[in-house]
C-alpha positions in Angstrom: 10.3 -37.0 -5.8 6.6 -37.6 -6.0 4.3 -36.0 -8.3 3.1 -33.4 -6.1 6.9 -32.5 -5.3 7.8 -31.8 -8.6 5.2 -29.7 -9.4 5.6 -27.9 -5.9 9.2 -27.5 -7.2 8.0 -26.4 -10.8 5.9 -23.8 -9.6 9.0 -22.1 -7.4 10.8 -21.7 -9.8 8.7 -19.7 -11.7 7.0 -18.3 -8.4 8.2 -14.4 -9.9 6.8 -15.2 -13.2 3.6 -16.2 -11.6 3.0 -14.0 -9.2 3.4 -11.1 -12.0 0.9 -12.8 -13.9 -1.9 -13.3 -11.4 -1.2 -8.9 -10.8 -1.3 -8.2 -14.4 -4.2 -10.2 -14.7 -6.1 -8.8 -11.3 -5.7 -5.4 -13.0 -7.0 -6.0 -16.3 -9.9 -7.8 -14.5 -10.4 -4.9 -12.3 -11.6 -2.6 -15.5 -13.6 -5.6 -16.8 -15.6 -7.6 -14.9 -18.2 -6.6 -12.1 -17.1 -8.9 -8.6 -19.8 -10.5 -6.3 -21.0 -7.9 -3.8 -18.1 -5.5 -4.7 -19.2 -3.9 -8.4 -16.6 -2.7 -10.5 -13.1 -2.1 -8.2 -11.9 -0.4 -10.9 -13.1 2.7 -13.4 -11.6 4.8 -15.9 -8.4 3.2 -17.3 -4.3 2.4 -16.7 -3.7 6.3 -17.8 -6.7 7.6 -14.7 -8.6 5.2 -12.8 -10.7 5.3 -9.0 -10.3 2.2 -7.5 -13.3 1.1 -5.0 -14.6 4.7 -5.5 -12.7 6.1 -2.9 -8.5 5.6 -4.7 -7.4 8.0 -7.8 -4.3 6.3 -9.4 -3.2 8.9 -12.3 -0.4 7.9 -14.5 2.8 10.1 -13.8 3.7 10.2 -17.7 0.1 10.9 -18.9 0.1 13.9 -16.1 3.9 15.2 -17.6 2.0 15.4 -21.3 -0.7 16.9 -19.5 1.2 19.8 -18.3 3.2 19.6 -21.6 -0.3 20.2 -23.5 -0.7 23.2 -21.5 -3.7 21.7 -19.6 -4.7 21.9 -16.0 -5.0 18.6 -13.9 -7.9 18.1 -11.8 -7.3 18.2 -8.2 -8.3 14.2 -8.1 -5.7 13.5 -10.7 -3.3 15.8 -9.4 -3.4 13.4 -6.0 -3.5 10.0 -7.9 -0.6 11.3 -9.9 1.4 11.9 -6.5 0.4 8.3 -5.1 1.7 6.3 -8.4 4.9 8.7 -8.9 5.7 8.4 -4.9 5.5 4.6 -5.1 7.3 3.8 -8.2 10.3 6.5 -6.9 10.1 4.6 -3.5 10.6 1.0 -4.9 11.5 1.6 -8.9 10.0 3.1 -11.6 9.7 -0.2 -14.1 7.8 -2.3 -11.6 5.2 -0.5 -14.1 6.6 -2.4 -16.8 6.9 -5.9 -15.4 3.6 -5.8 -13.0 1.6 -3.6 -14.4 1.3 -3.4 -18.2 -0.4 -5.5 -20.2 1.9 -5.1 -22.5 4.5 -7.0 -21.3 2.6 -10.2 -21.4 2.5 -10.3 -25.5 5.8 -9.3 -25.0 7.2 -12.3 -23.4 5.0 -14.4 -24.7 6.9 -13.2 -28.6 10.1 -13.6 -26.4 9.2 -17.4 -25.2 8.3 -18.6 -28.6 11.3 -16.8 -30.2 13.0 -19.1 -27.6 11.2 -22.4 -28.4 11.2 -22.0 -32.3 15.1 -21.2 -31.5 14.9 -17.7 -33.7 18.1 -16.3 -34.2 17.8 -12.6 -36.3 18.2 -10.1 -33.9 18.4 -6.5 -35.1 21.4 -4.3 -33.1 18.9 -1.6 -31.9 20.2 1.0 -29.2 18.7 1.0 -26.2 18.8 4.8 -26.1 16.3 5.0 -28.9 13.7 5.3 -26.3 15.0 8.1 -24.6 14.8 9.7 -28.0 10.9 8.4 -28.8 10.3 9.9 -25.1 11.8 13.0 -25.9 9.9 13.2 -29.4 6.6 12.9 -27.8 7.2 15.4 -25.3 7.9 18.2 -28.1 5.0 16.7 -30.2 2.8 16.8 -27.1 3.9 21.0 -26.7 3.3 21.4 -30.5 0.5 19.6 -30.6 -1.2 20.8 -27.7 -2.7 17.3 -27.5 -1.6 14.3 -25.4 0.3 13.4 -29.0 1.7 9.9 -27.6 -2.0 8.2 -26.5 -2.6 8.4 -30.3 -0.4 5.5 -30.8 0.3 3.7 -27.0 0.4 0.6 -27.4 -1.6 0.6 -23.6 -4.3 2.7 -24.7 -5.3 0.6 -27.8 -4.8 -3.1 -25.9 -7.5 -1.6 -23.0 -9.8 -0.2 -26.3 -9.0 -3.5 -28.2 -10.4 -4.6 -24.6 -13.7 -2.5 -24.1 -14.7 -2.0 -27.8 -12.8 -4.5 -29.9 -10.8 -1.7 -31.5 -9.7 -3.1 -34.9 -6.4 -0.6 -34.4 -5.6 -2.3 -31.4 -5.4 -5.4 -32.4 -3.3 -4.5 -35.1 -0.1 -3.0 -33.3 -0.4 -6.0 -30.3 -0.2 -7.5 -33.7 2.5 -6.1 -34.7 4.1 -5.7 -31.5 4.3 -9.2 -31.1 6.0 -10.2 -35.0 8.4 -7.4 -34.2 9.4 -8.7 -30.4 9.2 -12.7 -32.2 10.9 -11.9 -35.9 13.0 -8.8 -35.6 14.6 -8.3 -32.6 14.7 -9.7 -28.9 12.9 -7.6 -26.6 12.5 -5.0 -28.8 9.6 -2.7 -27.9 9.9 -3.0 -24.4 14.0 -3.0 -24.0 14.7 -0.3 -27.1 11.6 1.6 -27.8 8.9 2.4 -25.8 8.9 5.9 -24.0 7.0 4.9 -21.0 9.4 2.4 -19.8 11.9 5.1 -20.8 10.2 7.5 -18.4 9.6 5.2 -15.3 13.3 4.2 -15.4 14.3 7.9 -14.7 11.5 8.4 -12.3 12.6 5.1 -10.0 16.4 5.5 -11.2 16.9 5.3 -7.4 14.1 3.0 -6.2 15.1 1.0 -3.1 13.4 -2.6 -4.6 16.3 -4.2 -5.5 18.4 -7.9 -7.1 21.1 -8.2 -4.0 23.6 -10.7 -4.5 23.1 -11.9 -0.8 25.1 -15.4 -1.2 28.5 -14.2 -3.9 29.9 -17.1 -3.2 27.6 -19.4 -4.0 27.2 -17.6 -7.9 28.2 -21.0 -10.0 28.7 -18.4 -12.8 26.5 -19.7 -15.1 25.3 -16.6 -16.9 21.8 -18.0 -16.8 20.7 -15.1 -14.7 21.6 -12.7 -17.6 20.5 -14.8 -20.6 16.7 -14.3 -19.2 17.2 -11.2 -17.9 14.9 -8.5 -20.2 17.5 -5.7 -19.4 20.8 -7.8 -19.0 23.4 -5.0 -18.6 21.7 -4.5 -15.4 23.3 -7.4 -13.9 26.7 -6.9 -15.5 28.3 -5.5 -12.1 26.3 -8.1 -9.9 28.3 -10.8 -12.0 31.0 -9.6 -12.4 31.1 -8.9 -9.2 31.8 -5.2 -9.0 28.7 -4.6 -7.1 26.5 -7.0 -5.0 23.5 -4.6 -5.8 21.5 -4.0 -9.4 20.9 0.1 -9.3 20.2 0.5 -12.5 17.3 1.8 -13.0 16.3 0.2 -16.3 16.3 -2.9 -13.8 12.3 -4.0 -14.0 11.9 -6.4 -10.7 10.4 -8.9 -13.0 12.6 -11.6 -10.9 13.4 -13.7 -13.9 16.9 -14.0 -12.7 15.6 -15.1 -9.3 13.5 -18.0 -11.0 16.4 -18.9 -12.9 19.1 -19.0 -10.2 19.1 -22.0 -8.8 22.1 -21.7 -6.4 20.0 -19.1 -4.6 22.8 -16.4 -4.7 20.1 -13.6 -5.8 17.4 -12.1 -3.9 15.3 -9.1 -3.9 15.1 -6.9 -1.0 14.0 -3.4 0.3 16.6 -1.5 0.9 16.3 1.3 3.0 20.1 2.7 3.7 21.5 5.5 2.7 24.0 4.7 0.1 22.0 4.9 -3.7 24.7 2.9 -4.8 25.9 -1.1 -4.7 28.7 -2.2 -2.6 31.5 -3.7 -3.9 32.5 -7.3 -2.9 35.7 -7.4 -1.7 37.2 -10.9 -2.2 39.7 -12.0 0.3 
């Protein structure tokens, strides 16, 4: 294979990888830099933004503490908070978390040197412990009357530590990252945080989904799972009970697809009628 093969070849198989990083990076770029004959695309922030003056994109989980805090939403908000929860419910509510959030790139960046230093310690941490820190800032938000959770979002501070160098912000990315690298894998994103706890409810059914499209072809490696950020998710895939992930703690990040190198995964849009996989029958 010539040079310019293997880096062809290098580059698919971390095509998902990639291609989440150039959208993660477009949209952090969007707030921050001013583009040739274009301006700013985008104003305001991840929680309410216009994009090219003319698209609101409201955050569904800032608009829930909104109502929560017993405040109004402006009519503009109201209709950016309809086009961001529509989408995500369409296609699946953690394509936030993978694509969109900045947080996830210190994330797996603690997770890919916790791999190459070969880090072991791994605290057991429930992965339910998120829907309780969701629930918790809901009933702080009521008693609070204040949007409770942007005091401490780990979102909020990395775009401040952005804008305004925000000494606060640099310190939980901080210590986001030792916790993700020394404490546990995965740990803020996979057990903790409360807004990847909300968009898996709100795109528990989204039809963006890992298909086993080739069964057969599964050499049963287990690689799929080792990478995968939320690994129960393709528990039934491999097992084969199911030949569909519809979980919806499943983030599209397509680090299974980059991994698989029989080609037995894919993602697709599906738009049937069944919310659930179908089972392989095996003759």
């Amino acid at each position: 294979m010539t040079n310019m093969g293997a880096i062809r070849a290098a580059l698919y198989r971390r095509r998902w990888l990639l291609s989440r990083r150039v959208v993660q990076m477009f949209i952090v770029l969007a707030f921050l830099v001013d583009w040739p004959e274009v301006g700013r695309i985008a104003h305001g922030n991840l929680s309410s933004s216009l994009w090219l003056g003319v698209l609101p994109l409201t955050d569904p989980f800032i608009a829930l503490q909104s109502l929560f805090s017993g405040t109004m939403l402006a009519k503009t908000a109201l209709v950016g908070t309809v086009i961001v929860a529509g989408f995500y419910f369409l296609f699946g509510g953690r394509i936030y978390c993978s694509w969109v959030c900045p947080i996830n790139m210190v994330t797996d960046l603690a997770y890919w040197l916790r791999q190459k230093l070969n880090l072991k310690g791994n605290m057991t941490m429930s992965r339910e412990l998120r829907m309780a820190v969701l629930g918790m800032s809901l009933i702080l938000t009521v008693l609070s009357g204040t949007l409770a959770w942007e005091n401490f979002n780990p979102i909020t501070l990395f775009q401040r530590e952005l804008m305004w160098t925000s000494v606060a912000g640099s310190m939980v990315l901080l210590s986001l990252f030792l916790f993700d690298l020394l404490i546990t894998r995965r740990g803020w994103c996979g057990h903790l945080c409360p807004v990847g706890a909300f968009y898996a409810v709100l795109g528990r059914y989204g039809r963006l989904r890992v298909t086993a499209e080739q069964s057969g072809s599964c050499a049963g490696c287990g690689s799929c799972i080792r990478v995968c950020p939320e690994p129960h998710v393709l528990a039934p895939v491999v097992s084969l009970k199911a030949n569909t992930v519809t979980h919806g703690d499943c983030t599209r990040c397509g680090a299974c697809l980059d991994q698989c190198a029989t080609g037995a995964l894919a993602m697709k849009l599906d738009l049937g009628k069944s919310f659930r996989g179908i089972p392989i029958v095996r003759k």
